[in-house]
N, C-alpha and C positions, 0 to 999 in steps of 0.2 A: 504494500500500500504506500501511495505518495506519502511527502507533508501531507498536502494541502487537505487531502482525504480523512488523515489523522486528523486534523482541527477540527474538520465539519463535523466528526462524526463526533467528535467530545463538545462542540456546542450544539448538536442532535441530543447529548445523553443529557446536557444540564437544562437546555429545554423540556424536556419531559419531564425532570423532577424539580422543575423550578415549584419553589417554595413562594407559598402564600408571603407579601409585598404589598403592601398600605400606608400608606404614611396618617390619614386621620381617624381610621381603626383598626381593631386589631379580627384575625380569625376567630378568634371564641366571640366577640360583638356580634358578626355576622351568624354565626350557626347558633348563638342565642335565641335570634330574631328569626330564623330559617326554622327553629326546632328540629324534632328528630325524623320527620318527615322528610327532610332535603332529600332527594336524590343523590345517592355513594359519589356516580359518577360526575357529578356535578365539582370539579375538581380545583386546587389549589390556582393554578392559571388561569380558570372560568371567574372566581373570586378574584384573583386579582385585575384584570380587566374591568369587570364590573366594576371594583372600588376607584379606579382610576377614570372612569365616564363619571362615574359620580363626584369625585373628585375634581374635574372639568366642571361639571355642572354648578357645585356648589363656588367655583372661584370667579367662572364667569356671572352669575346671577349675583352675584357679590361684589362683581369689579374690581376686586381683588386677591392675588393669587395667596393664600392662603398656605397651601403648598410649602410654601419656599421656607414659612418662618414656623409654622405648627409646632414641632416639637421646642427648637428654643426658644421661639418668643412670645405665641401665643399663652395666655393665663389659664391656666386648669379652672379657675374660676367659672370662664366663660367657654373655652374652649370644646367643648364637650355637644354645644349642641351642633359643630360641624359634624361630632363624631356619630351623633345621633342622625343626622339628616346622610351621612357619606353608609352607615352602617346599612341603613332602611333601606335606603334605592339599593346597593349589593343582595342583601337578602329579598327581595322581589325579585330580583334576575335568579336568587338562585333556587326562591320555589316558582318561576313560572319555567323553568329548564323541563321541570316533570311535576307533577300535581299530585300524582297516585299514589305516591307513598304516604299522604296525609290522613288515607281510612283505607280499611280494606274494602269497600263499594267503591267505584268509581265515581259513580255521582257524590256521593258525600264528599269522596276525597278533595272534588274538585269545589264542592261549598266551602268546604275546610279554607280548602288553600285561597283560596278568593275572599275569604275573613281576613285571614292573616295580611292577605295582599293588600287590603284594605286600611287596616290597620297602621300597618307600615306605611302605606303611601299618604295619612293622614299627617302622622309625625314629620314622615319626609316633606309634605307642603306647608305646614306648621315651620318646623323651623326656616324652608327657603323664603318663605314670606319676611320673616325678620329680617332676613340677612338681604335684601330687596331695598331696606331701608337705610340710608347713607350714613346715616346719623349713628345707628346702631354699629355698622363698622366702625364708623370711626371712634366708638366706644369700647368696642373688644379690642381694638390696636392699642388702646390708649391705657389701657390696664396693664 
């Protein structure tokens, strides 16, 4: 086997086990909110994607990148309802991947999982609403 074939194939293996990566929550937040329902396959990479759309969402509706300063500057005071609004949208991506594992009936499963979704999508426009508000950022920075 070349190099070059060597390298591909050792950034092939760490792709595949690349580990759950967040920066405004962590994996026990999301499978909290996901419960024991998630779908197995619904994987470490699927979770992190998701937290990073969400992640986007919450900096652009915000007008500000949040991202960059979260763990050292943002205040645990305040900081939390990013974690709460970045956790929610992740776990909706990760029970609408599969629904069924939330009852053993189908239909139930899917009332189940469409509460929960519900739920969560509440919280998640609950906090983007606040953060919508200029004033409000420039209060969380200001702490």
């Amino acid at each position: 086997m070349g190099r070059k074939t060597e390298r591909f194939k050792s950034l092939f293996y760490i792709l595949i086990i690349m580990a759950f990566t967040g920066i405004m929550c962590t994996e026990a937040q999301i499978d909290a909110k996901t419960g024991a329902g998630v779908d197995v396959n619904w994987t470490d990479t699927m979770k992190t994607q998701a937290v990073l759309q969400a992640e986007s969402i919450v900096n652009i509706i915000a007008g500000y990148n949040f991202s960059d300063d979260y763990a050292a500057t943002t205040d645990t005071d305040v900081k939390y309802i990013l974690t709460e609004i970045v956790a929610s949208l992740a776990a909706i991506e990760g029970i609408s991947y599969n629904f069924l594992g939330y009852a053993t009936d189908e239909g139930a499963a899917i009332i189940h999982a469409e509460d929960k979704i519900n739920v969560l999508r509440d919280a998640a426009l609950r906090g983007l609403s606040i953060l919508r508000q200029k004033f409000k950022i420039d209060y969380i920075n200001s702490i």
